[in-house]
N, CA and C atoms as a LAMMPS dump frame, in Angstrom:
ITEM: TIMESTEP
0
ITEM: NUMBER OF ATOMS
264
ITEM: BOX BOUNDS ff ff ff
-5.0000000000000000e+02 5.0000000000000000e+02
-5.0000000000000000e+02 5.0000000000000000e+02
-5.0000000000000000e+02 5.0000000000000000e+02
ITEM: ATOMS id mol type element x y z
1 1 1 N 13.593 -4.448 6.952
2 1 2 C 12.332 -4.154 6.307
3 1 3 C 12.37 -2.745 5.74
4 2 1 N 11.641 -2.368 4.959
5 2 2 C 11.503 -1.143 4.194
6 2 3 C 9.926 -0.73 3.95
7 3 1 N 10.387 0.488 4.552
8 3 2 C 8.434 1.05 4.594
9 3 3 C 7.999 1.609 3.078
10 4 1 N 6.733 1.4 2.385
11 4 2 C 6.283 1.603 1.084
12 4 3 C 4.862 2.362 1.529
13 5 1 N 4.842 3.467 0.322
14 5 2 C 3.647 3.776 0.443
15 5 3 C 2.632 3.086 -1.246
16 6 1 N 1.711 2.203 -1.19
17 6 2 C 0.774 2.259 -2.217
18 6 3 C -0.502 2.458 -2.85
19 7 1 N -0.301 3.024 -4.024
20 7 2 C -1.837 3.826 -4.034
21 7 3 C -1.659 3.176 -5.447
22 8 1 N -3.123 2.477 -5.514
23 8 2 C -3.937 2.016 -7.069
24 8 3 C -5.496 2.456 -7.211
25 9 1 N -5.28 2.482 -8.866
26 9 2 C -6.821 2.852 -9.284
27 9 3 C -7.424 2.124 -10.119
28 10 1 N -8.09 1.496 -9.894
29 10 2 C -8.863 0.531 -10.343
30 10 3 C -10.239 1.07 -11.77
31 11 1 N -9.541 0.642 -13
32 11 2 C -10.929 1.545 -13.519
33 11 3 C -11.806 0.831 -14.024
34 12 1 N -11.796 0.423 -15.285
35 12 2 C -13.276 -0.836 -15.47
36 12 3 C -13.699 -1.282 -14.985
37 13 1 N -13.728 -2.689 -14.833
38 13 2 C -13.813 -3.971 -14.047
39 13 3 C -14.038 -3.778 -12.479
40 14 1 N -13.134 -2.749 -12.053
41 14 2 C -13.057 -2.479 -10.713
42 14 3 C -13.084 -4.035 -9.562
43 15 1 N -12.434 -4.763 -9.648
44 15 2 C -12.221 -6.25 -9.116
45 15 3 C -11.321 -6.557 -8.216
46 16 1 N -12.379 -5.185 -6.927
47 16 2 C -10.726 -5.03 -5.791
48 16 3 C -10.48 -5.901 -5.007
49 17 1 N -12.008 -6.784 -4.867
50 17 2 C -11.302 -8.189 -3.461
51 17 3 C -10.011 -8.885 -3.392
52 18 1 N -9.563 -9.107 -5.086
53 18 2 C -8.341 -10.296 -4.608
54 18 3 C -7.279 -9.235 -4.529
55 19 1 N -7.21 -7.318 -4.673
56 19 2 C -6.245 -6.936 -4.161
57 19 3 C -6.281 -6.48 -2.482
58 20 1 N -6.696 -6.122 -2.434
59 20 2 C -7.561 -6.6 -0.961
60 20 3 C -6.738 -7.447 -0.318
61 21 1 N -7.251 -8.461 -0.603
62 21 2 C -6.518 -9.761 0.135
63 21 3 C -5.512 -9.708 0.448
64 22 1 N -4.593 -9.186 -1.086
65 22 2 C -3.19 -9.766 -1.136
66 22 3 C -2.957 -8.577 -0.287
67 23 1 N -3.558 -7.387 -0.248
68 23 2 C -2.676 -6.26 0.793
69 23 3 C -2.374 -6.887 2.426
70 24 1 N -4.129 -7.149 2.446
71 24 2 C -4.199 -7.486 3.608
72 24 3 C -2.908 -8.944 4.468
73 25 1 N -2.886 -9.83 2.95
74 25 2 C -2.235 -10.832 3.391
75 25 3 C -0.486 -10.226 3.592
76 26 1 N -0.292 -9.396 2.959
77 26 2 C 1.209 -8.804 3.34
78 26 3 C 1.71 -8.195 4.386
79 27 1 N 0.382 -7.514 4.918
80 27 2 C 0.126 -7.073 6.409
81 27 3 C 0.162 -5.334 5.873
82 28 1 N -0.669 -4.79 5.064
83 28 2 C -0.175 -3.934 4.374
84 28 3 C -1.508 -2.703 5.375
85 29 1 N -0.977 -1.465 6.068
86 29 2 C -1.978 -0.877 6.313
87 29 3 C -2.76 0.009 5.481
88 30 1 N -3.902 0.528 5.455
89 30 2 C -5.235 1.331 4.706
90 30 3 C -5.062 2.244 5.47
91 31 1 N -4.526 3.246 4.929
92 31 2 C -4.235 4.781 5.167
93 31 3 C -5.386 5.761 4.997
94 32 1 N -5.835 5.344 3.944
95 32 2 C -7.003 6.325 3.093
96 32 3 C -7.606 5.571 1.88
97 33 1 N -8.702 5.772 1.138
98 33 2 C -9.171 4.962 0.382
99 33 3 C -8.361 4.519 -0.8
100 34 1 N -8.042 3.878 -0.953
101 34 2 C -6.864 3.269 -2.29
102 34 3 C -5.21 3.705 -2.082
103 35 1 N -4.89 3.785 -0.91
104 35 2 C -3.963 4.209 -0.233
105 35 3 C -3.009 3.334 1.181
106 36 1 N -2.413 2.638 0.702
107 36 2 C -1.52 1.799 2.243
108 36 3 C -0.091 1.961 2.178
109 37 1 N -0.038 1.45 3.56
110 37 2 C 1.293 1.369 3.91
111 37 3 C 1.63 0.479 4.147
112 38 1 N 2.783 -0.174 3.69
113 38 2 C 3.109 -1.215 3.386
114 38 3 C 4.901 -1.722 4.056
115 39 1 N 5.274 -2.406 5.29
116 39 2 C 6.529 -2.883 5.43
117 39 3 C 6.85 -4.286 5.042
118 40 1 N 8.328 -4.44 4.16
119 40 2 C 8.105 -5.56 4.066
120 40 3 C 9.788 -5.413 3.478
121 41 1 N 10.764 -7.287 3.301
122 41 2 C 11.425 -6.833 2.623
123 41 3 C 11.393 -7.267 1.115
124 42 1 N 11.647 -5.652 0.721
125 42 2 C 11.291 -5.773 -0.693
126 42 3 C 11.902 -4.467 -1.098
127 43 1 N 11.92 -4.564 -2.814
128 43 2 C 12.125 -2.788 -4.007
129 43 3 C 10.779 -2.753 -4.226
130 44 1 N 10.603 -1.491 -4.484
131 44 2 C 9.627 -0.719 -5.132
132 44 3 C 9.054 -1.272 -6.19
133 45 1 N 10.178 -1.588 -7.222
134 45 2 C 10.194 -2.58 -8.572
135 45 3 C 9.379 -3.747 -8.386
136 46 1 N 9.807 -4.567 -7.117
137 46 2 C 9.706 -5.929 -6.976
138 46 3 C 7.94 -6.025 -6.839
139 47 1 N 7.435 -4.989 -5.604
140 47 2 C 6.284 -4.819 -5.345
141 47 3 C 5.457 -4.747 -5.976
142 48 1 N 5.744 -3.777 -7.275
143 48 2 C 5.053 -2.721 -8.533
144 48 3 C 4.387 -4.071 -9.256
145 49 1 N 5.688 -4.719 -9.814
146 49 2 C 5.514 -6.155 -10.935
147 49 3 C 4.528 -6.947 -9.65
148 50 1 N 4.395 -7.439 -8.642
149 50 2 C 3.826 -8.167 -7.525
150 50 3 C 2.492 -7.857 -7.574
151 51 1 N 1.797 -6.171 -7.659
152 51 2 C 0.799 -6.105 -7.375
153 51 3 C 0.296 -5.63 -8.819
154 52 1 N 1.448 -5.86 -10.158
155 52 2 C 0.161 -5.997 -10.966
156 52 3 C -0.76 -6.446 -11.662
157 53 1 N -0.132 -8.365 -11.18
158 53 2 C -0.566 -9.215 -11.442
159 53 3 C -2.247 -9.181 -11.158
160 54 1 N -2.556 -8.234 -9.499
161 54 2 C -4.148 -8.069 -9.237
162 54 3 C -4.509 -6.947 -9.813
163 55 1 N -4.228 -6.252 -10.898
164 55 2 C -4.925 -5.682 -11.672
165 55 3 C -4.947 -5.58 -12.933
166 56 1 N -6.016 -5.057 -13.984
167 56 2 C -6.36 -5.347 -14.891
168 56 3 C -4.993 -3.726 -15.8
169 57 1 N -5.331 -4.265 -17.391
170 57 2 C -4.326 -3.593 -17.848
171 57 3 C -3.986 -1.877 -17.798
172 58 1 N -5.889 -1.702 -17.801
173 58 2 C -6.218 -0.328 -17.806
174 58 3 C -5.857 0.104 -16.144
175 59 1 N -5.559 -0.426 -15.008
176 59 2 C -5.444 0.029 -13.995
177 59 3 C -4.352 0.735 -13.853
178 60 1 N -3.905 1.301 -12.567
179 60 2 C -2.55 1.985 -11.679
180 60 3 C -2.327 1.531 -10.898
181 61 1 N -1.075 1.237 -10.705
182 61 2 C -0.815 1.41 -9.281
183 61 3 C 0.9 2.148 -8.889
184 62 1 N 1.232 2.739 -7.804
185 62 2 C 2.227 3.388 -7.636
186 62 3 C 2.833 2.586 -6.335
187 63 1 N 3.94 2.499 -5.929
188 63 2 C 4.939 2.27 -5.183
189 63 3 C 5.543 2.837 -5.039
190 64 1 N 5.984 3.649 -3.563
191 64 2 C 7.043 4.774 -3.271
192 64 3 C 7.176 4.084 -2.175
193 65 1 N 8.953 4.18 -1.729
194 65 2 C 9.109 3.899 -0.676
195 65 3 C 9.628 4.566 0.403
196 66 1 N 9.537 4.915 1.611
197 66 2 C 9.748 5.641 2.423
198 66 3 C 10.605 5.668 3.655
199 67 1 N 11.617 6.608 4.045
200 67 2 C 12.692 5.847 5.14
201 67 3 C 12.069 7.279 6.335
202 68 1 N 11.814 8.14 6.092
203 68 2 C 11.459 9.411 7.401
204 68 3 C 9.849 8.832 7.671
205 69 1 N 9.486 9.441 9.067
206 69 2 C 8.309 9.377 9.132
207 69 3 C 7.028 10.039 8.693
208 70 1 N 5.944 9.759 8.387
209 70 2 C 5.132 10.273 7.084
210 70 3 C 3.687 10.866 8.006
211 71 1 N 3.398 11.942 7.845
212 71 2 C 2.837 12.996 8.773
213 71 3 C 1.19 13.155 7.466
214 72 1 N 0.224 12.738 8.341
215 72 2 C -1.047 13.01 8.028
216 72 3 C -1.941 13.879 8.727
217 73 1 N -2.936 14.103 7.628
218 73 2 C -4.381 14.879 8.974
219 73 3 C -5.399 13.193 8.626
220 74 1 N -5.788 13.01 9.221
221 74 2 C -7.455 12.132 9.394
222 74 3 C -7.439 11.287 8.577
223 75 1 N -6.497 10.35 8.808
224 75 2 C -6.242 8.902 8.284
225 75 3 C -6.815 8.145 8.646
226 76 1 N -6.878 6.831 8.386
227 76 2 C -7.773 5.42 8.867
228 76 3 C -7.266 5.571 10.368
229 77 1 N -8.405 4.901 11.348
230 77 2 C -7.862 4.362 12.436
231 77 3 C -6.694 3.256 12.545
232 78 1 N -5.752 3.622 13.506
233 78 2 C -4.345 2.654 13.295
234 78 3 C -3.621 3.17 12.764
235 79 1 N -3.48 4.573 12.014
236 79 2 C -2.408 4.85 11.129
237 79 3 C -1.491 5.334 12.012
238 80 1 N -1.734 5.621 13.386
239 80 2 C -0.471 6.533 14.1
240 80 3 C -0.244 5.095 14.893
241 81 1 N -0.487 4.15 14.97
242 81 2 C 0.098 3.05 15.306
243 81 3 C 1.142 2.239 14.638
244 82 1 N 0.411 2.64 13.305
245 82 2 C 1.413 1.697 12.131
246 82 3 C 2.652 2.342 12.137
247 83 1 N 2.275 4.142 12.102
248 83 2 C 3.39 4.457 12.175
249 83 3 C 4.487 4.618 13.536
250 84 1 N 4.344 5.164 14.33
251 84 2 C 4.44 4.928 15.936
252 84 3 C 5.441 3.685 15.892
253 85 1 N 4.97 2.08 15.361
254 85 2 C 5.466 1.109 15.652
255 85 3 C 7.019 1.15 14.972
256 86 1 N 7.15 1.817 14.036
257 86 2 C 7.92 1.921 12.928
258 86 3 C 8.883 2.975 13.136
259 87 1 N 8.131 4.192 13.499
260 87 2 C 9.275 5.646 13.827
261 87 3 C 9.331 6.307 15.026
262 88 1 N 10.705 6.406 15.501
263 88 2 C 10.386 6.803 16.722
264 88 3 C 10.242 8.557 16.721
């Protein structure tokens, strides 16, 4: 598996439920508002084209992927779990 960080911005339309979903359905964690972490196996590439099918043309979204462990202040609850589970 390979850890990803993704952050999208939604601008018109703003029509975040079905990305939502699909995060949620990947098992993707909510770091911060428009912000997750994401393990799975997959490229950056693969993900990018994957999630931009749930957004509209004017939107963003970024894919970075990450192999060290990734150090926050006052993240969602669960984030030192997600990570924890992942880095020792």
């Amino acid at each position: 598996m390979a850890c990803f960080a993704i952050k999208y911005q939604l601008n018109e339309s703003k029509d975040y439920p079905p990305l939502w979903e699909e995060l949620s359905r990947l098992g993707a964690h909510k770091v911060l508002r428009s912000f997750y972490f994401l393990d799975v196996d997959s490229t950056s590439r693969e993900l990018r084209d994957h999630f931009k099918s749930y957004i509209d043309a004017d939107d963003a979204v970024v894919v970075v992927p990450f192999s060290t462990r990734p150090h926050h202040n006052n993240a969602f609850k669960g984030t030192n779990d997600w990570i924890n589970a992942r880095f020792t």
